[in-house]
C-alpha positions as CSV (number, residue, x, y, z in Angstrom):
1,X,-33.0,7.1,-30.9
2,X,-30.8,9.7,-29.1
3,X,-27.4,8.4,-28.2
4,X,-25.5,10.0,-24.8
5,X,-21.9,10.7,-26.1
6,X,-19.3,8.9,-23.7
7,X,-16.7,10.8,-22.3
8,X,-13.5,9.2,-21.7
9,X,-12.3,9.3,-17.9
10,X,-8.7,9.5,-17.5
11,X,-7.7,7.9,-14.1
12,X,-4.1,9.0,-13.7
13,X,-1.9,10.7,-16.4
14,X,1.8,12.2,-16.5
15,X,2.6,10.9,-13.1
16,X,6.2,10.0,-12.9
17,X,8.8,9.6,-9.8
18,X,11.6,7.2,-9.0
19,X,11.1,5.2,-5.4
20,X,14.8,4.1,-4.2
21,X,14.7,0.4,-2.3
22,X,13.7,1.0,1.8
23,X,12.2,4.4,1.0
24,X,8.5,5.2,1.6
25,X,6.6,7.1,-0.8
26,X,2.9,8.9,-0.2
27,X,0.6,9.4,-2.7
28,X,-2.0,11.7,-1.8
29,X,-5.7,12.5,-2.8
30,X,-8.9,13.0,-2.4
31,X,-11.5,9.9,-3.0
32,X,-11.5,9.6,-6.8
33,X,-8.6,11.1,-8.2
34,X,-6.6,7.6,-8.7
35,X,-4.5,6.8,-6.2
36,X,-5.3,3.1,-6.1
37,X,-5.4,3.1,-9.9
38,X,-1.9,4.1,-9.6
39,X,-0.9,1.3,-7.3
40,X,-2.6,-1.3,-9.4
41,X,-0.8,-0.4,-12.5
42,X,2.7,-0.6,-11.2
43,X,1.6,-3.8,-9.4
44,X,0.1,-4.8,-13.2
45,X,-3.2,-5.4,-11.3
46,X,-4.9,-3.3,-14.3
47,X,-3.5,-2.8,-18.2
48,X,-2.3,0.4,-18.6
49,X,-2.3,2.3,-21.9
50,X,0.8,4.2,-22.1
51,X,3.7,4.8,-20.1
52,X,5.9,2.0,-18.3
53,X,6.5,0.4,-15.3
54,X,10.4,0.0,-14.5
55,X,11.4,-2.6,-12.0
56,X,15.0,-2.4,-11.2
57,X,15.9,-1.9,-14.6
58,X,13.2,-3.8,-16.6
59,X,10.5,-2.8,-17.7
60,X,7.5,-4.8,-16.6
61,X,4.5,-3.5,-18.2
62,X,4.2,-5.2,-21.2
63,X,4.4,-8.5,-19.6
64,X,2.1,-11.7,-20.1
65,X,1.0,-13.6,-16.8
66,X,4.0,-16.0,-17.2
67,X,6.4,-13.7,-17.6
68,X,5.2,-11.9,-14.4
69,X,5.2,-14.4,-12.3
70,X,8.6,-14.3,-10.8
71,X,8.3,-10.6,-9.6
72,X,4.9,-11.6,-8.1
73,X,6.2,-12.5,-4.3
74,X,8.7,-9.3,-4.9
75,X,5.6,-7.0,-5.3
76,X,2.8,-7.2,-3.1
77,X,-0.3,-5.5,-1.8
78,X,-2.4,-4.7,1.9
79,X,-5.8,-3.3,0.9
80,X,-7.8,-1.1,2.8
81,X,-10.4,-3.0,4.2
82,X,-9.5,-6.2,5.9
83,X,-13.3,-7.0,6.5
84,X,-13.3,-7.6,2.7
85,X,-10.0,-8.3,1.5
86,X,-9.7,-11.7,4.1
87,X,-11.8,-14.4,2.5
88,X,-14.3,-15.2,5.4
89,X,-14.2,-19.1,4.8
90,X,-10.8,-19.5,5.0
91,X,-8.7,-19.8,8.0
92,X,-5.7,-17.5,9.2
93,X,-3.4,-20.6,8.0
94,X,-5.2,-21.4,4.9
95,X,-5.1,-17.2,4.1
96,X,-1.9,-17.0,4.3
97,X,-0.8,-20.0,2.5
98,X,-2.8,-19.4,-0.8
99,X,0.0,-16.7,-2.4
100,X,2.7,-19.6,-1.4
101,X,0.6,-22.3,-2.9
102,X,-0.3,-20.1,-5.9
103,X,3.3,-18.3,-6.4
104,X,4.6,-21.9,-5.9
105,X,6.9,-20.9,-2.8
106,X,7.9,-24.1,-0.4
107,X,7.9,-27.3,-1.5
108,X,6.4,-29.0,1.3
109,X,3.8,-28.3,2.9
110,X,5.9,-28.1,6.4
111,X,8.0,-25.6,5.1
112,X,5.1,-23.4,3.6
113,X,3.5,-23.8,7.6
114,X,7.3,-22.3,8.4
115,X,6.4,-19.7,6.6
116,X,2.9,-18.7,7.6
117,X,3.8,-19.0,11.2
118,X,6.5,-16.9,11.1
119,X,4.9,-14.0,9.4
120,X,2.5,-14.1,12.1
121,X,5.2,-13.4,14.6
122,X,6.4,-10.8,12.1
123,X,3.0,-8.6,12.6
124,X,2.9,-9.4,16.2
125,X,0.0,-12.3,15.9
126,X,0.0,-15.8,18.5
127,X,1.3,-18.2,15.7
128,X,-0.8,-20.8,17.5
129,X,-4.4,-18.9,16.2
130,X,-3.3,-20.1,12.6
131,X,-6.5,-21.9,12.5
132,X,-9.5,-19.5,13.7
133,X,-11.1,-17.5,10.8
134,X,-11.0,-14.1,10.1
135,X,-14.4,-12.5,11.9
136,X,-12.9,-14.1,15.0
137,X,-9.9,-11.0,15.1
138,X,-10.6,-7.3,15.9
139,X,-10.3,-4.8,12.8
140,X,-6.6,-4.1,13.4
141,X,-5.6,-8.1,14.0
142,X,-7.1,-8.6,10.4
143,X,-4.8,-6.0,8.9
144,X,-2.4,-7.7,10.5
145,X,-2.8,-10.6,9.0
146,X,-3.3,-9.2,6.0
147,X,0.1,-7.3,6.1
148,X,1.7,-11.0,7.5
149,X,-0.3,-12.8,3.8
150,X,2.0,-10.6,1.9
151,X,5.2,-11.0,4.2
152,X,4.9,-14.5,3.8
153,X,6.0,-14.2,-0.5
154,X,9.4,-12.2,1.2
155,X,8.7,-9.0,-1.1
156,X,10.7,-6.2,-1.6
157,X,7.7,-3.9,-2.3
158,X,4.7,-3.3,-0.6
159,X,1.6,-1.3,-2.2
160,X,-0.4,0.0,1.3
161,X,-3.5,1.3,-0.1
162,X,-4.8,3.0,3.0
163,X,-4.4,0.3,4.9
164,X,-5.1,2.1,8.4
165,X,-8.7,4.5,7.0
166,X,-10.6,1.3,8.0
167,X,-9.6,1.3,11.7
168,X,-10.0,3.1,15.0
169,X,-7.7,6.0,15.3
170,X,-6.0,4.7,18.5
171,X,-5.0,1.0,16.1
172,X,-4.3,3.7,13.2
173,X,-0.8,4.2,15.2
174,X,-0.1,0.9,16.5
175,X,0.0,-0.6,12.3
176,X,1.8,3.1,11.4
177,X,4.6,1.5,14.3
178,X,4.3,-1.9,13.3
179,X,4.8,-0.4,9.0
180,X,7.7,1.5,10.6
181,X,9.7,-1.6,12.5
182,X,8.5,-4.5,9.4
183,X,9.9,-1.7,6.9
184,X,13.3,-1.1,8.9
185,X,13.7,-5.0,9.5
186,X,13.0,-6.9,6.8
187,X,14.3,-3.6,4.3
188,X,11.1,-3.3,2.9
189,X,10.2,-0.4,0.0
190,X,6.5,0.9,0.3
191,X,4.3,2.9,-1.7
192,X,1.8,4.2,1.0
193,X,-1.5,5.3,-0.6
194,X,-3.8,7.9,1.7
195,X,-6.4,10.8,1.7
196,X,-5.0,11.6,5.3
197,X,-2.1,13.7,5.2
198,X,-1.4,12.8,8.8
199,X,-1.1,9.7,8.0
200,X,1.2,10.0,5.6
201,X,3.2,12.5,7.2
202,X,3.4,9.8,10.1
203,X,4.8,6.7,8.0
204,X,6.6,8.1,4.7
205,X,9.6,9.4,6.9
206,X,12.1,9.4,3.9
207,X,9.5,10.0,1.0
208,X,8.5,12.3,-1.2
209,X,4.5,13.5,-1.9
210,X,2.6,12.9,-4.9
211,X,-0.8,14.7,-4.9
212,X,-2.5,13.1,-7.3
213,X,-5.7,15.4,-7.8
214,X,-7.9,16.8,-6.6
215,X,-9.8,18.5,-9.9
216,X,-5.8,17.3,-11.6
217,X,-7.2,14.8,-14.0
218,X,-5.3,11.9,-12.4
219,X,-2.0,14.4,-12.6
220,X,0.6,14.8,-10.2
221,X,0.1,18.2,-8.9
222,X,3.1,18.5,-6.2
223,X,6.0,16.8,-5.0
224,X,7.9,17.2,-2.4
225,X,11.1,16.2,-0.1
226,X,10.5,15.6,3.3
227,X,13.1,15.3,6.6
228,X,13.3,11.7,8.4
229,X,12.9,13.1,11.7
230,X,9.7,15.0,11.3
231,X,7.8,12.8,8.7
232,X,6.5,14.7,5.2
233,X,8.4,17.9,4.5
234,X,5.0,20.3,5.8
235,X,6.3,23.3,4.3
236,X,6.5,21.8,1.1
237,X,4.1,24.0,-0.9
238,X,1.8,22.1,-3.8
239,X,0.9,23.8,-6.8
240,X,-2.9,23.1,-7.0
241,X,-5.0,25.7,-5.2
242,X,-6.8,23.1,-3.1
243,X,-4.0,21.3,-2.0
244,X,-2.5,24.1,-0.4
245,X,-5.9,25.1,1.7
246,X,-5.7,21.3,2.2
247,X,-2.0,21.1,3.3
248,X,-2.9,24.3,5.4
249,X,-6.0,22.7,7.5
250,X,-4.3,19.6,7.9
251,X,-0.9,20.6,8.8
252,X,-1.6,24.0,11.2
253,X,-3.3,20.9,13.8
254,X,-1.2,18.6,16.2
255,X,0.7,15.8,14.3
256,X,-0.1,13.4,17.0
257,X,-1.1,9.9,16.2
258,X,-2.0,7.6,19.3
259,X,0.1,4.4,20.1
């Protein structure tokens, strides 16, 4: 019997960088090269097998369940698809309400309704449509909701992995503005995960750019600083061969993003 000889795929290795509390910080990449790896390790979604996770001074990666458990509502995630990523039996309220239920946050059940109903407001949603299900929104009202189920925990730190690549382009800017106002109200810290440059360049006004990839083995192969005014720094000039023509194509068109 012949035998294939597995090779070992390394996801994302020597990636390193320091995000300061109410910054935004883009990772970058192409399809595959781990940028939502990334995002799940720090969040301790996934194991990770060397390196550390340091969460304002403490290092969080060797934690059990338990002992995570009180940085859960400071750390949260909006996924990329809110087709999938809303449970379709559940109502808006009932959505919403599972992290406080689970994460043990309100001890009534008025006070947990507080809560869902005001992170509804927060993402610009009728507070009163708590109890239709999620195939009765549009695309973009879903990822709303699904930005106000992690509002509801109060975090401090949101993963948005690609939150806007599922939705017309026109709704693309109205959730970059609504990122932008959430972020500046409620001092939020992001990590904003994307393939679209644009995007990033739109929403990680203060940040700095990861490329993680492409053909980098899960490395980091640029990083740069970028101007609040103008969003990511374009002339910033990544190392990798193919980032540059990237960086090149995407940055020589107009940076407009509908509203």
């Amino acid at each position: 019997m012949l035998r294939r000889q597995s090779r070992l795929l390394v996801a994302v290795d020597d990636v390193s960088f320091t995000l300061r509390s109410g910054e935004t910080l883009g990772i970058v990449g192409e399809s595959g090269s781990g940028k939502t790896t990334l995002g799940k390790a720090i969040l301790r979604l996934i194991q990770i097998n060397g390196g550390g996770v340091d969460w304002k001074g403490e290092r969080i990666e060797t934690k059990s369940k338990s002992a995570m458990r009180p940085f859960r509502t400071k750390m949260q995630a909006v996924f990329q698809d809110p087709f999938s990523s809303l449970n379709p039996h559940l109502s808006v309220k009932q959505v919403i309400e599972e992290g406080l239920i689970v994460n043990r946050v309100g001890s009534t059940a008025r006070e947990r309704d507080a809560r869902v109903r005001a992170a509804l407001v927060d993402v610009g949603l009728d507070p009163n449509t708590l109890n239709r299900f999620p195939h009765e929104f549009s695309g973009g009202q879903r990822q709303r909701i699904a930005i106000a189920r992690a509002l509801a925990l109060d975090p401090e730190f949101v993963v948005l992995d690609e939150p806007t690549s599922a939705l017309d382009l026109s709704v693309q800017g109205q959730i970059i503005d609504l990122l932008r106002d959430l972020q500046r109200r409620l001092a939020l810290t992001y990590l904003f995960i994307s393939h679209d440059l644009k995007v990033v360049r739109a929403l990680c006004h203060k940040g700095h750019r990861h490329e993680v990839g492409p053909g980098g083995g899960g490395r980091a192969t640029q990083a740069g600083h970028g101007p609040s005014k103008t969003g990511l720094h374009a002339k910033a000039r990544p190392r990798h061969a193919r980032g540059r023509g990237l960086t090149v194509v995407v940055f020589s068109q107009p940076q407009r993003i509908p509203r």
